[in-house]
C-alpha positions as a Markdown table, in Angstrom:
| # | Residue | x | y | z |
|---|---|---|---|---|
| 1 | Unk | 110.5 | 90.6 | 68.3 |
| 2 | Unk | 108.3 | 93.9 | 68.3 |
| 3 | Unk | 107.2 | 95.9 | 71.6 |
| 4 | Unk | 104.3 | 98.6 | 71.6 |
| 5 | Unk | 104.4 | 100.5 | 74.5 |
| 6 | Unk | 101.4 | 103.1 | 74.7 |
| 7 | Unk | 102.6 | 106.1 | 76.9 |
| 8 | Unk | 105.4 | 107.3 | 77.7 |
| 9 | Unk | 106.9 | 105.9 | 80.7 |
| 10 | Unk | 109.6 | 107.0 | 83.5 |
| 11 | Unk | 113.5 | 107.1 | 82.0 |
| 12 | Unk | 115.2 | 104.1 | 82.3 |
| 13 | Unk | 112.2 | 101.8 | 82.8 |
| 14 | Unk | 111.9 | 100.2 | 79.2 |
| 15 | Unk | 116.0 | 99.9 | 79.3 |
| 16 | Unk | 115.7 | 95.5 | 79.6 |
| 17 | Unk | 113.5 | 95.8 | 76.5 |
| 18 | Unk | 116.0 | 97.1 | 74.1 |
| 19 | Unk | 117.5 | 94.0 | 72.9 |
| 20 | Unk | 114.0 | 94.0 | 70.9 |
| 21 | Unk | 112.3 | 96.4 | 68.7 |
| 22 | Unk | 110.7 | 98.9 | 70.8 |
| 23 | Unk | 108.1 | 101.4 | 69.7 |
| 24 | Unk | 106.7 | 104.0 | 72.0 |
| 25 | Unk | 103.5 | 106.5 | 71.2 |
| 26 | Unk | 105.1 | 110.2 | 71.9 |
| 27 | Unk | 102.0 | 111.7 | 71.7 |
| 28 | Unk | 100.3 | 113.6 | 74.4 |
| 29 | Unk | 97.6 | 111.4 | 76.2 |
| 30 | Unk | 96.1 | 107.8 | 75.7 |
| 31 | Unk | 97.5 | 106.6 | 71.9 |
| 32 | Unk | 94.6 | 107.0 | 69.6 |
| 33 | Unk | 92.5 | 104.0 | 68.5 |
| 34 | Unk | 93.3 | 104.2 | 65.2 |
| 35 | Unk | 96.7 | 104.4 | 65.6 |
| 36 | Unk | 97.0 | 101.5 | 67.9 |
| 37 | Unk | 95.3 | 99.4 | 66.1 |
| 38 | Unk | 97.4 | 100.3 | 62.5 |
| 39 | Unk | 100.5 | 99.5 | 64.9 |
| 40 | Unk | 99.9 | 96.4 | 66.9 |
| 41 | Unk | 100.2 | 94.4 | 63.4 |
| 42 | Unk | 103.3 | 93.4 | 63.5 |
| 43 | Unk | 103.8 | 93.1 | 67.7 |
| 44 | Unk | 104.6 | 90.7 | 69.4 |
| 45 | Unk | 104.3 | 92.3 | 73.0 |
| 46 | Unk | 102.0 | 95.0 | 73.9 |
| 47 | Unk | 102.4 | 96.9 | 77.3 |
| 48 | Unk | 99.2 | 99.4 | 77.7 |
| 49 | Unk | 97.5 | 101.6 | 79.6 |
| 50 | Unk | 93.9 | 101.1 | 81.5 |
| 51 | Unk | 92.9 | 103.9 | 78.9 |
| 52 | Unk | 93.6 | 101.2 | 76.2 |
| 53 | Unk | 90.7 | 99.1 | 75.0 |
| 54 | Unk | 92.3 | 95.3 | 74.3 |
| 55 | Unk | 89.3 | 93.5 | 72.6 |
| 56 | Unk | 88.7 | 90.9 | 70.3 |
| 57 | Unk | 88.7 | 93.7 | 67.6 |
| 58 | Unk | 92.3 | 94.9 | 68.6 |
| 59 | Unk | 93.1 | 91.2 | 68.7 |
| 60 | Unk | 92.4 | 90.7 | 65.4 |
| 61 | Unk | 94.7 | 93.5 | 64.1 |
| 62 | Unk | 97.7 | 91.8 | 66.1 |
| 63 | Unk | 98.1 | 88.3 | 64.6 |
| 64 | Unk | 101.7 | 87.9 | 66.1 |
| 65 | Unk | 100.9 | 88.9 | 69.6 |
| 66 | Unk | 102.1 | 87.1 | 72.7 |
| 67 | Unk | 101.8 | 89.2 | 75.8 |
| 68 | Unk | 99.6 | 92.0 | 76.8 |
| 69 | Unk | 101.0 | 93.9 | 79.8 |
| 70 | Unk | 99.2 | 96.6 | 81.8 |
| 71 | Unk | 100.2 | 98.7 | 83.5 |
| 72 | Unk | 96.8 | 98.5 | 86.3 |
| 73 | Unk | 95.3 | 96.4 | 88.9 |
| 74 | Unk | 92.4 | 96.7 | 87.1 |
| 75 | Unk | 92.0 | 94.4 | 83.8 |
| 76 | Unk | 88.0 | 95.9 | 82.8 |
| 77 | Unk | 89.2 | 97.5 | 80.0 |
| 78 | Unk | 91.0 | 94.4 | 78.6 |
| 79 | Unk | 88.2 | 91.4 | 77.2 |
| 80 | Unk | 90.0 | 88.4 | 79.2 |
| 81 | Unk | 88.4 | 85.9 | 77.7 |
| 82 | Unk | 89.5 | 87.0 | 74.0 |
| 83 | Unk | 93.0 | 87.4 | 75.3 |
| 84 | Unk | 92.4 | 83.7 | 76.5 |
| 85 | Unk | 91.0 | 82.1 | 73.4 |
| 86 | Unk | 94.0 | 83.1 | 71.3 |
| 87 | Unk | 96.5 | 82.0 | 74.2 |
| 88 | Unk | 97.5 | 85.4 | 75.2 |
| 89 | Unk | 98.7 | 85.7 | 78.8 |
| 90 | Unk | 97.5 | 89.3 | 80.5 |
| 91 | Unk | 100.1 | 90.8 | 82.9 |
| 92 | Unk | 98.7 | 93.2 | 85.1 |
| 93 | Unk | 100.6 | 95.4 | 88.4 |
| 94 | Unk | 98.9 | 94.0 | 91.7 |
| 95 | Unk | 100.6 | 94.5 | 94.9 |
| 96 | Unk | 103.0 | 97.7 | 94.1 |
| 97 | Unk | 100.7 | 100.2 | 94.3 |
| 98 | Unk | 98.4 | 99.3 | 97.1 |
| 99 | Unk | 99.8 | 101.5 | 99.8 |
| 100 | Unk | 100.3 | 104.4 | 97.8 |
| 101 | Unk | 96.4 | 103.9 | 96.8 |
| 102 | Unk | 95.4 | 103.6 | 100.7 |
| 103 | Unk | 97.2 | 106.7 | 101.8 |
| 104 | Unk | 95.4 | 108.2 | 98.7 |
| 105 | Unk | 91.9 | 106.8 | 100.2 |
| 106 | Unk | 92.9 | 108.6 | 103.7 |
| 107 | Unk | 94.1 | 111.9 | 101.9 |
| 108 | Unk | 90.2 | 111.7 | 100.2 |
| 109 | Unk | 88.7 | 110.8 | 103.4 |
| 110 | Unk | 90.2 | 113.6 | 105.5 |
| 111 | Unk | 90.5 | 116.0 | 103.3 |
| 112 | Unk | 86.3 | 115.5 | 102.3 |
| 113 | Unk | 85.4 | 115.1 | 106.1 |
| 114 | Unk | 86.7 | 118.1 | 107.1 |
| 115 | Unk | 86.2 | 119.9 | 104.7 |
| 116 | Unk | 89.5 | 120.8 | 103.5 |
| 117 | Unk | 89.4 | 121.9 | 99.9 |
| 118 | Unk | 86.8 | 124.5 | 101.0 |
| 119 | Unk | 88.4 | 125.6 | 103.1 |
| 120 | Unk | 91.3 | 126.3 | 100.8 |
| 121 | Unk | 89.2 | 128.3 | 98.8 |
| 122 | Unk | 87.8 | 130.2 | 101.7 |
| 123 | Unk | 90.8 | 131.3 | 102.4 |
| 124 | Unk | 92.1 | 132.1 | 98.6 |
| 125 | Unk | 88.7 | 134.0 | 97.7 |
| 126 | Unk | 89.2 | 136.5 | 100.8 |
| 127 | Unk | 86.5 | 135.8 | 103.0 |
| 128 | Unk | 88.4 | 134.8 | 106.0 |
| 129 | Unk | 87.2 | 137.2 | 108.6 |
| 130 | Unk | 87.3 | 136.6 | 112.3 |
| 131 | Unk | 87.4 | 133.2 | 114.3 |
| 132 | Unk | 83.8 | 131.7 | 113.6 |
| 133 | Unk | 82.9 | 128.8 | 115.7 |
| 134 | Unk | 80.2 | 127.8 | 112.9 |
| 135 | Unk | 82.5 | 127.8 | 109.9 |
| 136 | Unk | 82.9 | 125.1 | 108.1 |
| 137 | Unk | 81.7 | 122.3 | 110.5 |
| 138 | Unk | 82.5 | 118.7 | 109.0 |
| 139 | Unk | 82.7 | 115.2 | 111.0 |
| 140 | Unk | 85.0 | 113.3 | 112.7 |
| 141 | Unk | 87.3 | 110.6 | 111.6 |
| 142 | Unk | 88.2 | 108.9 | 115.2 |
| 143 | Unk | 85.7 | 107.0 | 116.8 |
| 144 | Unk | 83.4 | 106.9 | 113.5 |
| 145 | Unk | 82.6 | 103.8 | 111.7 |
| 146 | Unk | 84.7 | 103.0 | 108.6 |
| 147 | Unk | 83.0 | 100.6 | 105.9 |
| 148 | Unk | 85.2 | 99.3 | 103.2 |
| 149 | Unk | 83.2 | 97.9 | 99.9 |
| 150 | Unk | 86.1 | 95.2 | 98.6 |
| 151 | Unk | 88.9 | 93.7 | 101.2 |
| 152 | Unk | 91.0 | 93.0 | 99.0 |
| 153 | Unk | 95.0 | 93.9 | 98.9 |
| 154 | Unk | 93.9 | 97.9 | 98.9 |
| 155 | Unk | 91.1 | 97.6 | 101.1 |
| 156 | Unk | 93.1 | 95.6 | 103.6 |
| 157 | Unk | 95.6 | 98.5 | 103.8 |
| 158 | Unk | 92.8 | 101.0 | 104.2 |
| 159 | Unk | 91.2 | 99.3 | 107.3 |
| 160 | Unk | 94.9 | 98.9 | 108.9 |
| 161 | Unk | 95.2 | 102.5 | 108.9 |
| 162 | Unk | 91.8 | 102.6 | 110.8 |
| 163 | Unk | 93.0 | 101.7 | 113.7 |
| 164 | Unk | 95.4 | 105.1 | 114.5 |
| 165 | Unk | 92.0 | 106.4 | 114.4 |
| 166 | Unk | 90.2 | 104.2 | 116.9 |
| 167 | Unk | 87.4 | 103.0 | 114.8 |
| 168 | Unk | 85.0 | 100.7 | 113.8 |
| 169 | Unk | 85.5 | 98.7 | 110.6 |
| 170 | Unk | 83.2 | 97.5 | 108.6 |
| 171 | Unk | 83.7 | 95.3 | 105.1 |
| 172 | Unk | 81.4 | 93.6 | 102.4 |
| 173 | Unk | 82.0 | 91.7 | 99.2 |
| 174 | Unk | 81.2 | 88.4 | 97.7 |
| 175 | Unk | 82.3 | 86.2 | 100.9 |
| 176 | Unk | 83.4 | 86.6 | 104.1 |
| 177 | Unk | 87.1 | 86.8 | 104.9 |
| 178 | Unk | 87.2 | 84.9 | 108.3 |
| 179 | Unk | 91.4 | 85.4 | 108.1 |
| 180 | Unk | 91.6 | 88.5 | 107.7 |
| 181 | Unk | 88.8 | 90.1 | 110.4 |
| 182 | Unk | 91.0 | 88.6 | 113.4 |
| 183 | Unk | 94.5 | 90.0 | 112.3 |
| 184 | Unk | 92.7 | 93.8 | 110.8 |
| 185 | Unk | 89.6 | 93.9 | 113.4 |
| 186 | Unk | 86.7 | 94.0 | 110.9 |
| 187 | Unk | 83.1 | 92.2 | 111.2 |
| 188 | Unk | 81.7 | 91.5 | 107.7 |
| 189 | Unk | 78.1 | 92.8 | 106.9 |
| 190 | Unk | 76.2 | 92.2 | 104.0 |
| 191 | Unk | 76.1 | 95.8 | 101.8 |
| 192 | Unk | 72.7 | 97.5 | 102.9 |
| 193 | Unk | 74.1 | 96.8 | 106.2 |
| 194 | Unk | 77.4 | 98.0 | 106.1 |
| 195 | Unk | 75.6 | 101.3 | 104.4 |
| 196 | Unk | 73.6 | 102.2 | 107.3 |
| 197 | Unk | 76.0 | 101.5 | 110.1 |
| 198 | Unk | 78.7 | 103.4 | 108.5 |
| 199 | Unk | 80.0 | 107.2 | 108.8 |
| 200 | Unk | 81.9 | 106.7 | 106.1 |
| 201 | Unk | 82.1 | 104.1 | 103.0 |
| 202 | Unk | 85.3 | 103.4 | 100.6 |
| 203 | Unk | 84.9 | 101.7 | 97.7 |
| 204 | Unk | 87.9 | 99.5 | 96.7 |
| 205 | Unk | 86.2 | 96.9 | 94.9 |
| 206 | Unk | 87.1 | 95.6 | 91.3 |
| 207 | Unk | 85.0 | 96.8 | 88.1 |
| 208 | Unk | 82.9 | 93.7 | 87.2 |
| 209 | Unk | 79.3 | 93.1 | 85.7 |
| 210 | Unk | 78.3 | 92.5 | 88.8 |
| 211 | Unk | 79.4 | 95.6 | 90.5 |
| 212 | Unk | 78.7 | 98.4 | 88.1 |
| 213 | Unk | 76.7 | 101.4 | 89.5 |
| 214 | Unk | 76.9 | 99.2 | 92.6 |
| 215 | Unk | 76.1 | 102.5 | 94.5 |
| 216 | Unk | 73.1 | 103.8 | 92.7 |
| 217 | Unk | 70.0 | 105.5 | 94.4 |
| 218 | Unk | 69.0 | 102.3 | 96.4 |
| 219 | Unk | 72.6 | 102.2 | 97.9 |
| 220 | Unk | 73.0 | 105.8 | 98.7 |
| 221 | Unk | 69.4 | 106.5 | 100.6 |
| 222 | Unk | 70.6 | 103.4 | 102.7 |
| 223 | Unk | 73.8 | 105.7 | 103.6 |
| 224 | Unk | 73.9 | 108.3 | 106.3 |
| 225 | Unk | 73.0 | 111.9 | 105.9 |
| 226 | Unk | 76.3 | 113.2 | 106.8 |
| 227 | Unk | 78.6 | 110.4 | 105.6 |
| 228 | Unk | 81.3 | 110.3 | 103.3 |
| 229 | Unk | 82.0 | 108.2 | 100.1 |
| 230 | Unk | 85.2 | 107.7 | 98.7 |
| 231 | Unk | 85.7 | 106.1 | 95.8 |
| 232 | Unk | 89.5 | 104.7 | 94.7 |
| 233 | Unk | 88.6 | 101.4 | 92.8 |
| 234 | Unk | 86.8 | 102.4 | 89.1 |
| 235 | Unk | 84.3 | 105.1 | 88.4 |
| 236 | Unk | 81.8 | 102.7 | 87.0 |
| 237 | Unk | 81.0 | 101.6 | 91.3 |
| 238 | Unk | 78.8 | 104.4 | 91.3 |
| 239 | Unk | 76.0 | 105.7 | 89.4 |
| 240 | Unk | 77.3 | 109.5 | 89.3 |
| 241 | Unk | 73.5 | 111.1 | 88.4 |
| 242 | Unk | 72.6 | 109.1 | 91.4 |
| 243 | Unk | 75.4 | 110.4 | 93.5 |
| 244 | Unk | 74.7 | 114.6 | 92.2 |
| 245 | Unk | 71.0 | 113.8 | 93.5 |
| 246 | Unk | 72.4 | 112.1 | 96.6 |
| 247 | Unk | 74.5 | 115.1 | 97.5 |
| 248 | Unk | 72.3 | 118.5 | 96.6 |
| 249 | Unk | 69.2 | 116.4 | 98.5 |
| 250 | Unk | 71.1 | 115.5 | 101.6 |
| 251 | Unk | 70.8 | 111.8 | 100.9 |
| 252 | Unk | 74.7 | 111.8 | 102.0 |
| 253 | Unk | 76.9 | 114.7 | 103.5 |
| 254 | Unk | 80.2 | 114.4 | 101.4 |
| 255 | Unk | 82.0 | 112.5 | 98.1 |
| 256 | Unk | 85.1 | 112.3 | 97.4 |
| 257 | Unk | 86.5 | 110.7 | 93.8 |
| 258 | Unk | 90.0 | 109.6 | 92.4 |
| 259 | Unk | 87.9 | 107.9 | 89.5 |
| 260 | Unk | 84.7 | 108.9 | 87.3 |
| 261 | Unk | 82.7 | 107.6 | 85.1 |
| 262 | Unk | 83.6 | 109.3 | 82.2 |
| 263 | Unk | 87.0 | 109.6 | 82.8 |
| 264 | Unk | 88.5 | 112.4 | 82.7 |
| 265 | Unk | 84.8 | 113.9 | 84.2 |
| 266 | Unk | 83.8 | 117.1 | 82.0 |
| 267 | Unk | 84.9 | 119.9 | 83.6 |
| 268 | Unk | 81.2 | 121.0 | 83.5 |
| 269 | Unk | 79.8 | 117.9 | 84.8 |
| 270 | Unk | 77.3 | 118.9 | 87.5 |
| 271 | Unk | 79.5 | 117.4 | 89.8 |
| 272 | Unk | 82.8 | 118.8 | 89.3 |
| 273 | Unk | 80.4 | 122.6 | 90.7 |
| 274 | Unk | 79.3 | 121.1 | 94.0 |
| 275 | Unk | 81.0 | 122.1 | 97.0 |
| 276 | Unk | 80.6 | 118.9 | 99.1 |
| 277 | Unk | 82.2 | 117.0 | 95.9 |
| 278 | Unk | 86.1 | 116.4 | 95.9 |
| 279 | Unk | 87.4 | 115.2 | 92.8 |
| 280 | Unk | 90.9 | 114.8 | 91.4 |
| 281 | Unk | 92.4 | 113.2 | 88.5 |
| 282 | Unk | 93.5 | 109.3 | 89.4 |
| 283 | Unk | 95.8 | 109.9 | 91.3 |
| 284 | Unk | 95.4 | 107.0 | 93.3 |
| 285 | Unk | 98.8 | 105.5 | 92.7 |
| 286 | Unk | 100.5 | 108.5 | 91.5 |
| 287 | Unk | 103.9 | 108.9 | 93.6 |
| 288 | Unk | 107.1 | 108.6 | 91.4 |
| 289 | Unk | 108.6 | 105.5 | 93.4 |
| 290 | Unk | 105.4 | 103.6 | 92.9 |
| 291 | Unk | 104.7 | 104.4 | 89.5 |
| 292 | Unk | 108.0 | 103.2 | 88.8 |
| 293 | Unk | 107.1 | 100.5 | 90.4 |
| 294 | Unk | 104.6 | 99.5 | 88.5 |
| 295 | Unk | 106.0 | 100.0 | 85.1 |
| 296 | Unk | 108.6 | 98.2 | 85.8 |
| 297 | Unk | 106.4 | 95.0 | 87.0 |
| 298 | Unk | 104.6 | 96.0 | 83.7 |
| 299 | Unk | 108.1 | 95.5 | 82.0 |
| 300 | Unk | 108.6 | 92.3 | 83.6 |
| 301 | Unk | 105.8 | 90.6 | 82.9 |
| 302 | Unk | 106.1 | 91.5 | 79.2 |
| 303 | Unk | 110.0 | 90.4 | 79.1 |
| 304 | Unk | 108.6 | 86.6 | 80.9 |
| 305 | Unk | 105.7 | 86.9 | 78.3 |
| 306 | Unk | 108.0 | 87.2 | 75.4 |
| 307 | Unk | 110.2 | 84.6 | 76.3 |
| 308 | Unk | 107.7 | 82.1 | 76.9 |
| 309 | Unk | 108.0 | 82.1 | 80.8 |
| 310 | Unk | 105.1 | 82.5 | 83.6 |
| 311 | Unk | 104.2 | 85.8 | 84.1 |
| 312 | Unk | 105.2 | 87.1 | 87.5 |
| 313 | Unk | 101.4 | 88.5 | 87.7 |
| 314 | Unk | 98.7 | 87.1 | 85.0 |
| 315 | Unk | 95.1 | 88.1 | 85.3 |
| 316 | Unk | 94.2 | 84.8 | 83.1 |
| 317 | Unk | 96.0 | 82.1 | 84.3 |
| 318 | Unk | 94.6 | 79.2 | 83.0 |
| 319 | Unk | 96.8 | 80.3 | 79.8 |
| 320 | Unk | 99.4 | 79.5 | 81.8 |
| 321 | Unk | 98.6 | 76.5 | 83.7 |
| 322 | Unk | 95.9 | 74.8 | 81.3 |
């Protein structure tokens, strides 16, 4: 049997593949469309990237395929339900990389709230003259209110690290979670609620129709003037010409993003110039032990795939258990 495998990945993880054919893109960044396509017609696995698109188009170049394995939470780049019409089980990497993506929601948090990365470049440009007890003034993170948009795996480890800072915690999403709000001491709220009680919001929802640009204008004048936003989950949650107008009006006091919409963001997106706007580059899951992690959950569920088995994570699993 034939493997594709779209990026290059940590050494030694693809090792339990070798017994089949294994072909790896060597190129720098996300394998080309094009070339994907010419070389998924003869695969029988295929373990990608969330910078793949896996539609019915793709599909139709692969007649032999079996498995798709990503290496994500997130499936919104891959069309489930063509995967599922030809039988194709969809691995995904749930689980692994959800406390690594929490601390990353935390380093955001702090680093926006108190203003941080300006004052990094405060210091770097020269300007840092005598004490000031005006400079840089940002807000607190104890004894604030903490909303979290999606209480799912991630945002279940965000709101247990609320409590080293004494505070209030918020959630929203499709339904209440009555077993989880004893054991991590949140109250639900329906959304515009949870907006205008909160000092600051994290988005850790999933990408779906439903949710896209989920925090457009209406969302954001609901917010407080000097809250924060954090977003970890998928760019698309927030409308981004929204948020620039949000944050040069005063609408909200601070954003901070591991994801965009595009991604990667322009470097001279009117975003990326704004002081009170912190963006990195998805990093959200990015520490070597759980990145390794995940590939090799990515790895697994392609071997399980390959050999007919369950997958040990499938984000369509009525392929599995019709």
């Amino acid at each position: 049997m034939n493997v594709l495998v779209t990026r290059r990945l940590l050494p030694g993880v693809l090792d339990p593949l070798r017994r089949w054919a294994v072909d790896v893109w060597e190129g720098e960044g996300p394998m080309p469309r094009s070339e994907l396509t010419k070389r998924v017609a003869d695969v029988d696995g295929l373990l990608c990237m969330l910078t793949d698109r896996i539609d019915a188009e793709l599909l139709a170049a692969a007649p032999r395929l079996r498995v798709v394995s990503q290496m994500a939470v997130g499936v919104d780049n891959v069309d489930l339900g063509a995967c599922t019409a030809r039988g194709i089980p969809v691995g995904h990497t749930p689980g692994v990389l959800t406390e690594t993506t929490a601390d990353t929601a935390w380093a955001l948090l702090a680093a926006a709230t108190r203003r941080i990365p300006e004052g990094h470049d405060h210091v770097r440009g020269g300007h840092w003259g005598p004490w000031d007890p005006g400079l840089l003034l940002g807000g607190d993170l104890w004894d604030t209110t903490l909303g979290i948009v999606g209480l799912g795996r991630i945002g279940s480890a965000v709101a247990r690290r609320a409590r080293g800072f004494s505070m209030r915690v918020l959630y929203t999403g499709p339904r209440r979670k009555p077993h989880l709000e004893a054991r991590l001491r949140v109250t639900y709220r329906e959304l515009d609620d949870l907006l205008a009680e909160s000092d600051h919001v994290v988005l850790t929802a999933p990408l779906t129709p439903e949710t896209r640009h989920l925090i457009g204008r209406d969302a954001l004048r609901r917010m407080r003037p000097d809250a924060t936003l954090v977003n970890v989950a998928r760019g698309g949650l927030v409308d981004h010409e929204a948020l620039y107008e949000a944050l040069i009006e005063g609408w909200i006091g601070r954003a901070a993003l591991d994801v965009t919409e595009p991604e990667p963001i322009p470097g001279d997106h009117p975003l990326v110039g704004l002081p009170n706007c912190l963006i990195i580059p998805h990093l959200g899951s990015a520490s070597e032990r759980t990145r390794r992690a995940m590939a090799e959950l990515a790895v697994a569920n392609l071997e399980r795939g390959l050999r007919g088995e369950p997958l040990v994570h499938c984000a369509n699993p009525e392929v599995e258990h019709p």
